[in-house]
N, C-alpha and C positions, 0 to 999 in steps of 0.2 A: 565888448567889455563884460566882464563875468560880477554880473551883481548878486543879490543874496538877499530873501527877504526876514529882515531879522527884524525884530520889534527894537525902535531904538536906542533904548536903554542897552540891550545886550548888545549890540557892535559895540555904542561909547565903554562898554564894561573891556571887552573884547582889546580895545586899541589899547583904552588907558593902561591897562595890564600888561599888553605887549612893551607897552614907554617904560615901565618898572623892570621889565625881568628881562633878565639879560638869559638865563637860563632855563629851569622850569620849576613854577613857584606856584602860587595858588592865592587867590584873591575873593572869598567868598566861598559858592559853589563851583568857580569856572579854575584849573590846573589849566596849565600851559608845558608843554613837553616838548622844547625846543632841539631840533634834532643834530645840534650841534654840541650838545649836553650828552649825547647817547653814542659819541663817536664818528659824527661826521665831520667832513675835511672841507669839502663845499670850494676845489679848486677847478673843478669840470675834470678832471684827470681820474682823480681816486674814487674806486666804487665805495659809493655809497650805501647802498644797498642795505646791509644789514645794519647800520646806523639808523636807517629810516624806522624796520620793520622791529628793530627795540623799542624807537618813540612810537612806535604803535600800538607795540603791544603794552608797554607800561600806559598809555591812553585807554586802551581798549579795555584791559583790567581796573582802571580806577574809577573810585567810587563815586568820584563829584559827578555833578550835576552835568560838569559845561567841559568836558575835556578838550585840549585843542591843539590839534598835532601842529605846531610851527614851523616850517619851511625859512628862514627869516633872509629878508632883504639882502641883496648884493653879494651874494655868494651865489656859486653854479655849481649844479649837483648830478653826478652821471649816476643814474639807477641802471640796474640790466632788468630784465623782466624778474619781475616781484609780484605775490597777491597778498593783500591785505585780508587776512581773514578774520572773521567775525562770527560767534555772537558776541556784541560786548558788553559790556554790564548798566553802560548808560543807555539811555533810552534816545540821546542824541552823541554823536561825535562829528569834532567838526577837522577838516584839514585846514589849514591857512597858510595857502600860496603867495608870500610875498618875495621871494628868489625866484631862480629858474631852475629847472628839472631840465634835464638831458636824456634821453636813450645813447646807446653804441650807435655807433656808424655803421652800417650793411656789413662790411667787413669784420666786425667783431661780435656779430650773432652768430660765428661757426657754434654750434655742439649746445642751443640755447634755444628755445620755447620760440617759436616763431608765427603762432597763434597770437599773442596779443604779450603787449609791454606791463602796463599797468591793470592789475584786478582787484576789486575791491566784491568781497566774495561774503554772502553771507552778513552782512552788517546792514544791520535796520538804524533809521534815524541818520546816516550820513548825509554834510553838506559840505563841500568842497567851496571853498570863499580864497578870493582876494586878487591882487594885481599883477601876480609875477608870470613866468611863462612855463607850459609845459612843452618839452617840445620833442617830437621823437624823428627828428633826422628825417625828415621825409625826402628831402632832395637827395641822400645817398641812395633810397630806394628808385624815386624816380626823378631824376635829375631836371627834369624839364615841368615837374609841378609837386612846388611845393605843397605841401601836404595840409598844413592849416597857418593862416595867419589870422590874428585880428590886428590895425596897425591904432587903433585907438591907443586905448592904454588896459587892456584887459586881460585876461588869462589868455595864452595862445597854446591850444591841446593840438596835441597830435598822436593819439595815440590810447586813455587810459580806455579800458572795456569796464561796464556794469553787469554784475554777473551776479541773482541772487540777494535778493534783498527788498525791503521796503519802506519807507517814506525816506527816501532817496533824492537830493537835490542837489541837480549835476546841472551849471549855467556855463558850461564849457565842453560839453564833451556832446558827439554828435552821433554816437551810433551805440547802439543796446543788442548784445547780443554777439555771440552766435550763441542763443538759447536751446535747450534740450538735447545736449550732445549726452546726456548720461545723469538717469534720475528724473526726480522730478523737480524742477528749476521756477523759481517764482521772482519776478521784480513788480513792483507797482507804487505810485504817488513818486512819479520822478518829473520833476521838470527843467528841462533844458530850455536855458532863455537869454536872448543878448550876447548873439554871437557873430561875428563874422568870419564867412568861410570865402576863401579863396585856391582854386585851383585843386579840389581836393578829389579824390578818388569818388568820396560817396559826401552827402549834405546831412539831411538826419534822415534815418535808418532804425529798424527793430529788423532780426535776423532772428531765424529760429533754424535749426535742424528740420531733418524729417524725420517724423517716428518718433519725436521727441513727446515729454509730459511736464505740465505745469501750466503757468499763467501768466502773461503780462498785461497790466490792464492800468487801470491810471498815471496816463501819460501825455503829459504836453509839452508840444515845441513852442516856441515862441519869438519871435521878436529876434530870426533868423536872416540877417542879408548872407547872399551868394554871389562869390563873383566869379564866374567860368567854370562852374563845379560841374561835376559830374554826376550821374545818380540825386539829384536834390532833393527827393523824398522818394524814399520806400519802403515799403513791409515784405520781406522776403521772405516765404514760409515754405520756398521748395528749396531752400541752402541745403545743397551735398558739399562739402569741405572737399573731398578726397577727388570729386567729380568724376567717381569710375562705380559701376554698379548702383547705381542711381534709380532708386525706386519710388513710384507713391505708397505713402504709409495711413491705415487710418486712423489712427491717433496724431496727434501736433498741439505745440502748445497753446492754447488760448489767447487771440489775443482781443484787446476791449476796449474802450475807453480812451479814444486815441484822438489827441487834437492836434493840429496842425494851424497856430495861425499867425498872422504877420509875418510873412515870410514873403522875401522874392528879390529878386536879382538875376544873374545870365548863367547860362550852362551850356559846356557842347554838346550835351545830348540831345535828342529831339525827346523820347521819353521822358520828361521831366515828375512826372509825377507815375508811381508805378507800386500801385496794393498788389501784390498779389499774393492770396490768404488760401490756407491750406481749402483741399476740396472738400472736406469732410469738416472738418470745427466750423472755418469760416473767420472774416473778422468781425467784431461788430462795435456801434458804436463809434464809427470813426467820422469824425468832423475836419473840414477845413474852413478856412474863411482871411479871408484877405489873404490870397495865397496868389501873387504875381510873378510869374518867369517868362522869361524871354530867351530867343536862343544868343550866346555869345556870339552868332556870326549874324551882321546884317541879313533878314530875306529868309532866313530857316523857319521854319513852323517848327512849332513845340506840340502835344501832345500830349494825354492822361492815359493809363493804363489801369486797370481794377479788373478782375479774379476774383469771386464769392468775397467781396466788401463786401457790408450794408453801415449805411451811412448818410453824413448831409456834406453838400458843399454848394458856400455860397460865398458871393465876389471871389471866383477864383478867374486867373488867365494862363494854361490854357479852361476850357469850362470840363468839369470834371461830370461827365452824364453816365458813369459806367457804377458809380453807387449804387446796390442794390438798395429797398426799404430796410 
């Protein structure tokens, strides 16, 4: 379930104003930019897409305090790959997922961005809130594991990337990165929390380039079940994309401040937990604690991996002794 830590006044502001506006109105300092006001169809068929990326940008430009891009209840909405880009003028901007988002189906990303679906690029202060689903087709990709579910009643991502940006708070999305492909690339104060992953490719993840520059550093997972995941935690700071002429670089992006806790459920990996931080930066700072995986097959031993970490880990299973000080 994708929660949100809002002071309570501002959700009841939040709701009661969604109850009022059918469109996009304004209620104080908080505007509401409902995306069906800006030319969306919202029948799962018709691209939406540049419907979204108007209530965006008329969000991203205005002046109030509490902008807040509306996604609104019982309508489905097919995006193709979009980046939300930023800087915006509010010091917060919020999304509020209460429909569902689609990706294409495998077969209709011929001649289209096949790096990532969703980017939110460059925008400080974003918080991604509410109940509906995002979902990006994971079973056209791989038919036999669905890509994310949560079956509570909470956001279910499959798909958005965090790319660039700060006090970022993302309670549905499980992987940060592929950082420093070009420039210098900064995320940090992101926290992902209240999630459940099933069946998926990877669990939570920070990805860097090599040879990349920048920073990621204030970052917590939280309060993550796994069921049958693959990859359940990792820091990846030798990603080549291309996987051909593969070299170590000694620059890479920083990474820092990295927590890991409440987490655990089943995986078929035996690597379950796996740092491995460039040779040269390093990680640091990195914590875990109450961090339990087991393997999905009866009898498997699970294992921790770590590469120039330095860090603490405590109540973890399997036990994590490869933290440098």
């Amino acid at each position: 379930m994708m929660k949100l830590m809002l002071p309570a006044k501002m959700d009841y502001v939040i709701m009661v104003v969604l109850l009022m506006c059918m469109g996009s109105c304004a209620l104080g300092a908080t505007t509401i930019f409902n995306v069906m006001n800006y030319g969306a169809v919202g029948n799962g068929r018709t691209d939406d897409s540049q419907a979204f990326l108007k209530a965006w940008k008329a969000a991203c430009q205005a002046q109030s305090t509490t902008p807040v891009v509306l996604v609104p209840q019982k309508q489905t909405f097919l995006l193709n790959p979009l980046t939300f880009n930023g800087p915006c003028k509010s010091s917060r901007i919020y999304m509020l997922v209460s429909g569902k988002i689609i990706a294409p189906v495998k077969a209709a990303w011929s001649g289209k961005q096949r790096h990532a679906w969703i980017i939110f690029s460059y925008v400080n202060g974003l918080i991604v809130k509410g109940k509906g689903v995002i979902d990006g087709q994971g079973p056209s990709w791989w038919p036999a594991k669905p890509c994310f579910n949560d079956p509570a009643n909470g956001v279910n991502c499959k798909g958005p990337t965090l790319n660039k940006g700060t006090n970022q708070k993302f309670f549905h999305s499980n992987s940060i990165g592929s950082l420093g492909g070009g420039g210098f690339d900064v995320v940090e104060n992101v926290r992902v929390r209240n999630c459940t992953l099933k069946g998926t490719l990877t669990g939570v993840r920070i990805k860097t380039n090599q040879g990349g520059k920048g920073y990621a550093r204030k970052i917590s997972f939280e309060g993550i079940k796994l069921e049958a995941v693959d990859n359940p935690i990792q820091i990846e700071q030798f990603y080549c994309p291309l996987k051909v002429n593969c070299q170590n670089y000694t620059s890479a992006v920083s990474i820092s401040d990295v927590s890991f806790t409440g987490i655990s459920g089943t995986s078929i990996a035996s690597n379950v937990i796996n740092l491995s931080c460039s040779q040269t930066v390093g990680c640091t700072n990195i914590k875990l604690d109450r961090v339990y995986i087991t393997s999905s097959t009866p009898g498997n031993k699970v294992f921790a991996n770590c590469f120039n970490a330095h860090g603490k880990a405590t109540r973890t299973k399997p036990a994590v002794k490869c933290l440098l000080p």
